[in-house]
C-alpha positions in Angstrom: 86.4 97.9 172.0 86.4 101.6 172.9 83.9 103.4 173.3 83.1 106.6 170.0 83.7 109.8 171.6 80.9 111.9 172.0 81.0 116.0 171.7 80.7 116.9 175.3 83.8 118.2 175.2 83.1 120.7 172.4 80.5 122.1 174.9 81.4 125.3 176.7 81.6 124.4 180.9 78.5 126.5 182.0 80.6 127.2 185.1 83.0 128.9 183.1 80.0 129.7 180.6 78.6 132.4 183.5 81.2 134.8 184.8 81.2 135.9 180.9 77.8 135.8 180.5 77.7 138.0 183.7 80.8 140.0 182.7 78.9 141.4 179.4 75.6 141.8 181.2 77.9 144.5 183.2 79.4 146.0 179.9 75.6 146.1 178.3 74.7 147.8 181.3 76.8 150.3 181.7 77.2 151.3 177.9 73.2 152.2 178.4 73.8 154.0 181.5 77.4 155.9 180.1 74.5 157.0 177.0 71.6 157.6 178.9 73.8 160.5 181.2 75.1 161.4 178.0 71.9 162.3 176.8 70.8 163.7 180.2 74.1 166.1 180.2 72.9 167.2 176.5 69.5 168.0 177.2 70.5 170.1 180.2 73.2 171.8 178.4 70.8 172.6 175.9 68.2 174.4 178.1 71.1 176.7 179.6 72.9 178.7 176.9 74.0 180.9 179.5 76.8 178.5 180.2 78.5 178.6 176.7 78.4 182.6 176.4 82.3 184.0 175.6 83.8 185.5 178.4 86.7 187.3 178.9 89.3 185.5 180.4 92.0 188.3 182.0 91.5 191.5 184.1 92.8 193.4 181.4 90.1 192.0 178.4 87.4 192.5 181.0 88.3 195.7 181.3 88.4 196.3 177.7 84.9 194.1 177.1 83.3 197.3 179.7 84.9 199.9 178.1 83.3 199.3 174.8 80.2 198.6 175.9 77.4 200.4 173.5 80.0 201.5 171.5 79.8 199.9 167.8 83.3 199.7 165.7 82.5 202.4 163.0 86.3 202.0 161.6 85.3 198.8 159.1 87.9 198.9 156.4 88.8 202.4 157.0 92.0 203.2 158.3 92.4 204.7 162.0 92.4 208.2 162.6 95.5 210.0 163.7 95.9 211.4 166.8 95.6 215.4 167.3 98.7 217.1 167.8 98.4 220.2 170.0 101.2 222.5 169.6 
């Protein structure tokens, strides 16, 4: 007579059981680290709104960007004036 089979088989190996549980320990870990420096990055970012001011990005627009300074457009929906002719 045989012996019945018992369900020891079915059972994970806990040696193979522990470099996965190990494994996802290291991905929990680091998904909390990846969002915690997210949220550090953010809250610095968000005390310096110097950093995202528009700045001109050739010689030429900087130029241009100095030029105007003070100086409102007054020409809204108008069209631009002709140039003077001397004769």
């Amino acid at each position: 007579m045989t012996r019945p089979r018992t369900f020891q088989a079915a059972r994970p190996d806990p040696r193979q059981q522990a470099p996965t549980e190990a494994s996802l320990r290291l991905k929990g870990t680091m998904a909390l680290l990846g969002v915690g420096l997210a949220i550090l990055a953010f809250l610095v970012a968000i005390d310096r709104p110097q950093w995202f001011h528009i700045r001109p990005a050739t010689g030429t627009s900087l130029a241009l960007s100095h030029a105007m300074k003070g100086k409102p457009a007054d020409n809204k929906g108008q069209q631009p004036a002709k140039a003077a002719t001397h004769p």
